[in-house]
C-alpha positions in Angstrom: -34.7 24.7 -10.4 -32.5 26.9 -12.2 -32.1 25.5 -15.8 -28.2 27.2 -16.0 -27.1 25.3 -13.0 -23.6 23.4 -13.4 -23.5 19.9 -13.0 -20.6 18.2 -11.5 -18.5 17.5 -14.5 -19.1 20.9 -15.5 -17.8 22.4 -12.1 -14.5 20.2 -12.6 -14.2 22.0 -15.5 -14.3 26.0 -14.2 -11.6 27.5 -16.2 -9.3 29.9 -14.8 -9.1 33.9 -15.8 -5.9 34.0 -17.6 -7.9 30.4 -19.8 -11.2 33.1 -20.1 -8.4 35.8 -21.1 -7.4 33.6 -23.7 -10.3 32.6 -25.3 -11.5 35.6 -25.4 -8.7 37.4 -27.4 -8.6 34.4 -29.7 -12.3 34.7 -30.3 -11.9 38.4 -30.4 -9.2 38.5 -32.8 -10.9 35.8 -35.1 -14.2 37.8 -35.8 -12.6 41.0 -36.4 -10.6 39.2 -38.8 -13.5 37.8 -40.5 -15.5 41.1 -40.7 -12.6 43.3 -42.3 -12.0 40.0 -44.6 -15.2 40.0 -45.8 -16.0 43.9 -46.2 -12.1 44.7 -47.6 -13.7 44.4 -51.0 -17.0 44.7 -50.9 -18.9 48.5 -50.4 -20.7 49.1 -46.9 -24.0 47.8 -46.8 -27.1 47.3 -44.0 -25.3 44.0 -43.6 -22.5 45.2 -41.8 -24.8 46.1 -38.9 -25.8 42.3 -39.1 -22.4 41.3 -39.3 -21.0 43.8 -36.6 -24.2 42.7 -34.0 -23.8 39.0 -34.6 -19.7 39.3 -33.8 -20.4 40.8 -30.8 -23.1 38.6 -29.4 -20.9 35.6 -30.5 -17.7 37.0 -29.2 -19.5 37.6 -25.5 -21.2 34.0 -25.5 -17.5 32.2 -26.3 -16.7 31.9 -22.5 -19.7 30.0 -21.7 -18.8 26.9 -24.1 -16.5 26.5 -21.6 -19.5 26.2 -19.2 -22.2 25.0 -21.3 -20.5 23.8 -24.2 -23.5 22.0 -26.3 -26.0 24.6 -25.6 -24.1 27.7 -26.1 -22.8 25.9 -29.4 -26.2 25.7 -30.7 -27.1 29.5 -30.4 -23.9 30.2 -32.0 -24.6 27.8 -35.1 -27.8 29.8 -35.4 -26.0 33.2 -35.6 -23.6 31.6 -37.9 -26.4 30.8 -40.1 -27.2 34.1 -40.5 -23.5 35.8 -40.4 -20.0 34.6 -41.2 -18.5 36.9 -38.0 -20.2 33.9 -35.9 -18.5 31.3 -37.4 -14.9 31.2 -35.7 -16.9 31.1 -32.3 -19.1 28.5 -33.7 -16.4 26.6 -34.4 -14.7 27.4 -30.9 -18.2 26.0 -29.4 -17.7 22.9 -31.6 -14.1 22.0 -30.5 -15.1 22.4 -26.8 -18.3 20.3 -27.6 -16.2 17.6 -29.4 -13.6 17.7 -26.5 -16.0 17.4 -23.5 -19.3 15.8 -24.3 -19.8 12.1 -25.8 -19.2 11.2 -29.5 -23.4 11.5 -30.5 -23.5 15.1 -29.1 -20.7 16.1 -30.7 -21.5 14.5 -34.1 -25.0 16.5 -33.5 -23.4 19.4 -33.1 -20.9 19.3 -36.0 -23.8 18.1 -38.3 -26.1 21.2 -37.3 -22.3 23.3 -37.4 -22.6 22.0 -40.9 -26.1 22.7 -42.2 -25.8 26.3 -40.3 -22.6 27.4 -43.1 -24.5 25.3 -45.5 -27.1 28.0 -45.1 -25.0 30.4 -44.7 -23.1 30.0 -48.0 -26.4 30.1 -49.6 -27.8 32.9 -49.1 -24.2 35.1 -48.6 -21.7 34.3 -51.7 -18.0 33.5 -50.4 -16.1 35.2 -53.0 -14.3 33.3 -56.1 -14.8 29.7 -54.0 -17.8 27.5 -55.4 -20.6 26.6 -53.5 -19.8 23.0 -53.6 -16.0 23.5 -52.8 -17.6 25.9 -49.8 -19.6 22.6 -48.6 -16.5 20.1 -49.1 -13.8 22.4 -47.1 -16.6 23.4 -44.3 -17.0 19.5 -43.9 -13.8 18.7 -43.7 -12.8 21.4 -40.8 -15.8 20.3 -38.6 -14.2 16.5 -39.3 -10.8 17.7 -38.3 -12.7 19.3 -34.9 -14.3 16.2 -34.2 -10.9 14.1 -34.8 -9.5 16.6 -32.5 -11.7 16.2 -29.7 -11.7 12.8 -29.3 -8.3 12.6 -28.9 -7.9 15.1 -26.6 -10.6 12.8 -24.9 -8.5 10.1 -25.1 -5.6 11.7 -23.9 -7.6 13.3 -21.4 -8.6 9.6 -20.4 -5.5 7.9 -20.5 -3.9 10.6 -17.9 -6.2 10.0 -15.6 -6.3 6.2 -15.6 -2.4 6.7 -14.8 -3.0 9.6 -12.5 -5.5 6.5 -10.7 -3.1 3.8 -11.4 0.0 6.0 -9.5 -2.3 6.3 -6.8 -3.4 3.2 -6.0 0.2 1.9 -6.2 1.2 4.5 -3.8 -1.8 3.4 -1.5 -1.1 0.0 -2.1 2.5 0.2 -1.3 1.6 2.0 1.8 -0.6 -0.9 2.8 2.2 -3.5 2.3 4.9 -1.2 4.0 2.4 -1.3 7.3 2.0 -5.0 6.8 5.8 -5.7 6.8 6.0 -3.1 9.7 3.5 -5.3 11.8 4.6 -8.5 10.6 8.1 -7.7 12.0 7.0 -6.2 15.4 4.9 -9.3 15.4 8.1 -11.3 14.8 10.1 -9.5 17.6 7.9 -9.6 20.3 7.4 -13.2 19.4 11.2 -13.6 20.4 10.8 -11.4 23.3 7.7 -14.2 24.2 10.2 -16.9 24.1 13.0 -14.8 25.9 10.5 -13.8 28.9 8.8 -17.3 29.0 12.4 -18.9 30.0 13.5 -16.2 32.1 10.4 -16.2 34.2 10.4 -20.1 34.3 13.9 -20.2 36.0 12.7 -17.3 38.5 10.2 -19.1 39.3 13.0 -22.5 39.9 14.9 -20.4 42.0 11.4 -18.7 43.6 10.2 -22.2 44.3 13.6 -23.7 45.4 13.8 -20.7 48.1 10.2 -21.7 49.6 10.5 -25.4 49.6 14.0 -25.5 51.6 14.0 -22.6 54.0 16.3 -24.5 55.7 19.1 -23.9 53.7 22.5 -22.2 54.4 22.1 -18.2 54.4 24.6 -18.0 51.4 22.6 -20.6 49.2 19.3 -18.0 50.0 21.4 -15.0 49.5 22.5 -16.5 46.6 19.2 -17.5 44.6 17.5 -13.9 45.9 20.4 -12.3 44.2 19.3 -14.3 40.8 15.9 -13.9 41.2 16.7 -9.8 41.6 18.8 -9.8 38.6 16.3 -12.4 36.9 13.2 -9.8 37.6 14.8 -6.8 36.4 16.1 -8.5 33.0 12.5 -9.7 32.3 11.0 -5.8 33.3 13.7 -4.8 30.7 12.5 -7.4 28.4 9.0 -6.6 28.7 9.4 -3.0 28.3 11.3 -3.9 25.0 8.2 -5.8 23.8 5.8 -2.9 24.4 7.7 -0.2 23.2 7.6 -2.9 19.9 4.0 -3.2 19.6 3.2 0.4 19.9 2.3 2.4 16.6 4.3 5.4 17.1 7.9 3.6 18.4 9.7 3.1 15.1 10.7 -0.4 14.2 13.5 -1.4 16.3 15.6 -4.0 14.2 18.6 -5.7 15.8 18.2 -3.5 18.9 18.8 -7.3 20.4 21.1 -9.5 19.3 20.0 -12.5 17.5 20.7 -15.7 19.0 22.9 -18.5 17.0 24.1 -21.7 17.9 27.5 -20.6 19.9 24.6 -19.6 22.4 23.3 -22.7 23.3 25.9 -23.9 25.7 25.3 -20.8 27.2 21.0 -21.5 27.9 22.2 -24.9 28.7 24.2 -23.2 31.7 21.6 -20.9 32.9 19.3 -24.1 33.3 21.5 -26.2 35.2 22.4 -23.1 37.4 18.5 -23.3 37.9 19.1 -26.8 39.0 18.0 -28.9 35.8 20.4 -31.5 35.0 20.7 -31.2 31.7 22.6 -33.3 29.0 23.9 -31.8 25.8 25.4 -33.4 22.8 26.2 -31.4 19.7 27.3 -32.3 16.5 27.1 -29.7 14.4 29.3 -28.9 11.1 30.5 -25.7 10.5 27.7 -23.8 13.2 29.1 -20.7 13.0 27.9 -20.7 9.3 24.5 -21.4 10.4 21.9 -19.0 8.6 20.4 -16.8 10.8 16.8 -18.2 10.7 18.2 -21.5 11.1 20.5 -21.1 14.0 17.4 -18.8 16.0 15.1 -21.3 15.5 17.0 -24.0 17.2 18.0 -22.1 19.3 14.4 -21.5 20.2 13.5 -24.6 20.2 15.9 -25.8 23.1 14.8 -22.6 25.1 11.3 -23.9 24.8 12.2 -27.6 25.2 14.0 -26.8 28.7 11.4 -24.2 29.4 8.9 -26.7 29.3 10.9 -29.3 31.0 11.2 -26.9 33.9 7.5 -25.9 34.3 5.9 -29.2 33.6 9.0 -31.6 35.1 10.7 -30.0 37.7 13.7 -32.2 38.8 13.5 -34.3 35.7 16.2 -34.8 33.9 16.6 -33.0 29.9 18.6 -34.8 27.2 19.4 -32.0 24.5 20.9 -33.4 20.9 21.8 -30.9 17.9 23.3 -32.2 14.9 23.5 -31.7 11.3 25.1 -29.3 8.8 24.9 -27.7 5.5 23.1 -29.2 2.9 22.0 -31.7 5.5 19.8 -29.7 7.7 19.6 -29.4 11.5 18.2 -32.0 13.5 16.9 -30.9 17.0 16.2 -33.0 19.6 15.0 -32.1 23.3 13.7 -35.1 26.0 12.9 -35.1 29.6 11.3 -37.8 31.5 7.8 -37.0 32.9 7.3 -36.0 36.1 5.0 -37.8 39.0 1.6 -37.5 39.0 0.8 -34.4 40.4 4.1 -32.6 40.6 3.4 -30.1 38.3 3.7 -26.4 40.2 -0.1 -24.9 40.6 -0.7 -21.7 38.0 1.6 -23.2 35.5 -0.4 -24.0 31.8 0.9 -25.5 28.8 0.6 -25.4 25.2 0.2 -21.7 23.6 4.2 -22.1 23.3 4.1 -25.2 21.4 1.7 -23.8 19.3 4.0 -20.9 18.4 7.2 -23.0 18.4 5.2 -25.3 15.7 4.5 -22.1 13.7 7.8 -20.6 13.9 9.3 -23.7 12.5 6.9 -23.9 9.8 8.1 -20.7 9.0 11.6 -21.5 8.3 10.5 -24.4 6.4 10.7 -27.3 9.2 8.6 -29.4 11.2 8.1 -29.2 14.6 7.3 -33.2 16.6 6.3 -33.5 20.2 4.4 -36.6 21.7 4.6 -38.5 25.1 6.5 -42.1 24.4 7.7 -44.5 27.1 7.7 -42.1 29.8 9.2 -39.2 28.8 8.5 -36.0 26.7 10.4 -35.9 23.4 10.1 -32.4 20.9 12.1 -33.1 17.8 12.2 -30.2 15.2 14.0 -31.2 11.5 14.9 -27.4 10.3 16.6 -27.3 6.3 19.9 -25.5 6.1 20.9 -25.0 2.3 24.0 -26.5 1.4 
């Protein structure tokens, strides 16, 4: 295995030419300062060879602390050991070392940084400055490198932990915005459920009414084909609605359909007994035209299932219908039909997925949803709150 290949934090770490560029003229710059600084005063001597070789060796190995930051730092110390031209990359190699490798390496590296000038000042005299001095001020700078790479590390750190902490939000807002956008198609086509159900229960009234009296007059058949033709394609338009809801790529569709609210109910009452339910209803409602939206479709849907059910399950029977209530009071719902004989329920109809979803929506809105068989009849009773 090649012993100079680049790990992965390395490779995060490539630095670009115009970073290379810099580091180089800035390392370039530095040793030729130091040379002519220390030779300005001093005659020319077999040392300057040293001096010149060593500042050039140094100067080409400064791009790899980039690279190989600990390793390239350590054969830099050495020439710094040996010549003062190799100390400002040295010191480069130290920075990068304290900047991208943990707190013992870097401490390593300054204290070998350290005993390299300590060397160094030894053996080569630094002018009027004392040895001691030379120790104390070569201390403190290799301090001041490794204070400044660990808070580039910390900085370094703390961007990313935002950098994270932005993304996540983002995903995590994404997440709830998908949620919301289900919930609601969810929520729609749960109306458009309730809005098909009783639509299809009073074609199928006028359906039945047209096979079991064949007898009757050709305007009463004309008449109930007619409704069962307008009756099919309002439920194909329905049901159309309710796909194009469910599917992904249809944007949400809010309020394409009016909302139901309690001014409607006389209306559903009408469409039953034109499906020839007798139906009874008494309202006492304060102030219904103030009725908060969740509180007026929810009754609402309630009575559509109550007749709904009264027309699959009791054809014939009569349905008692009582709303009353008000702000601050809350709406009482209450829908009743006698039960019908034994055995005169149509064949294919089934029961109870809609009192199961009626019983949720209520919940929903805060209520509670009753329905039980008493004294020969069928009795749903929904108590909704409506804030004062």
């Amino acid at each position: 295995m090649n012993s100079f290949s680049l790990g992965p934090e390395d490779c995060d770490r490539r630095p670009g030419t115009a970073a290379l560029a810099v580091l180089l003229g800035a390392s370039g710059v530095l040793v030729a300062a130091t040379i002519l600084g220390w030779w300005s005063d001093r005659p020319l001597g077999p040392l300057l060879a040293l001096d010149l070789t060593a500042g050039a060796l140094s100067w080409l190995l400064t791009p790899l602390t980039r690279w190989r930051p600990a390793a390239t730092t350590a054969v830099l110390t050495v020439l710094a050991a040996v010549s003062p031209a190799a100390t400002p990359p040295a010191t480069i190699g130290a920075l990068q070392v304290a900047r991208r490798r943990r707190s013992p390496v870097a401490i390593a590296v300054a204290v070998a940084g350290l005993a390299a000038h300590a060397v160094q000042g030894a053996w080569r005299s630094n002018g009027g400055i004392s040895y001691g001095w030379w120790l104390a001020l070569v201390t403190l700078g290799y301090g001041a490198l490794l204070a400044w790479g660990a808070w580039a590390q910390a900085r370094e750190a703390l961007i990313r932990s935002l950098h994270e902490r932005a993304r996540r939000a983002e995903a995590e807002q994404g997440r709830r915005v998908a949620e919301a956008r289900m919930l609601e198609r969810r929520k729609i086509a749960r109306e458009m459920h309730d809005v098909l159900a009783h639509r299809l229960s009073l074609l199928a009234t006028f359906a039945g009414a047209m096979e079991y009296r064949p007898d009757s007059s050709p305007e009463r058949l004309s008449r109930a084909a007619g409704v069962v033709r307008d009756g099919v394609h309002q439920a194909l338009d329905e049901l159309r609605e309710v796909i194009s809801l469910l599917r992904d790529d249809v944007p949400d569709s809010d309020g394409s359909r009016p909302q139901p609210v309690l001014a409607d109910v006389p209306r559903l009452v009408e469409e039953s007994r034109d499906a020839g339910t007798e139906v009874l209803l008494r309202e006492a409602v304060d102030e219904p035209a103030e009725a908060p939206p969740s509180v007026a479709r929810t009754a609402y849907r309630v009575i559509q299932e109550g007749l709904t059910n009264a027309r699959k399950h009791a054809a014939g029977q009569p349905v008692r219908v009582a709303v009353r209530g008000g702000p601050g009071a809350g709406l009482e719902v209450d829908v009743r039909n006698a039960l019908a004989p034994e055995g005169a329920t149509p064949p294919g109809w089934s029961g109870g997925a809609g009192l199961v979803g009626l019983t949720e929506r209520v919940h929903l809105a805060g209520g509670r949803l009753d329905h039980q068989t008493v004294g020969g009849e069928f009795r749903l009773h929904a108590s909704i709150p409506w804030p004062a």
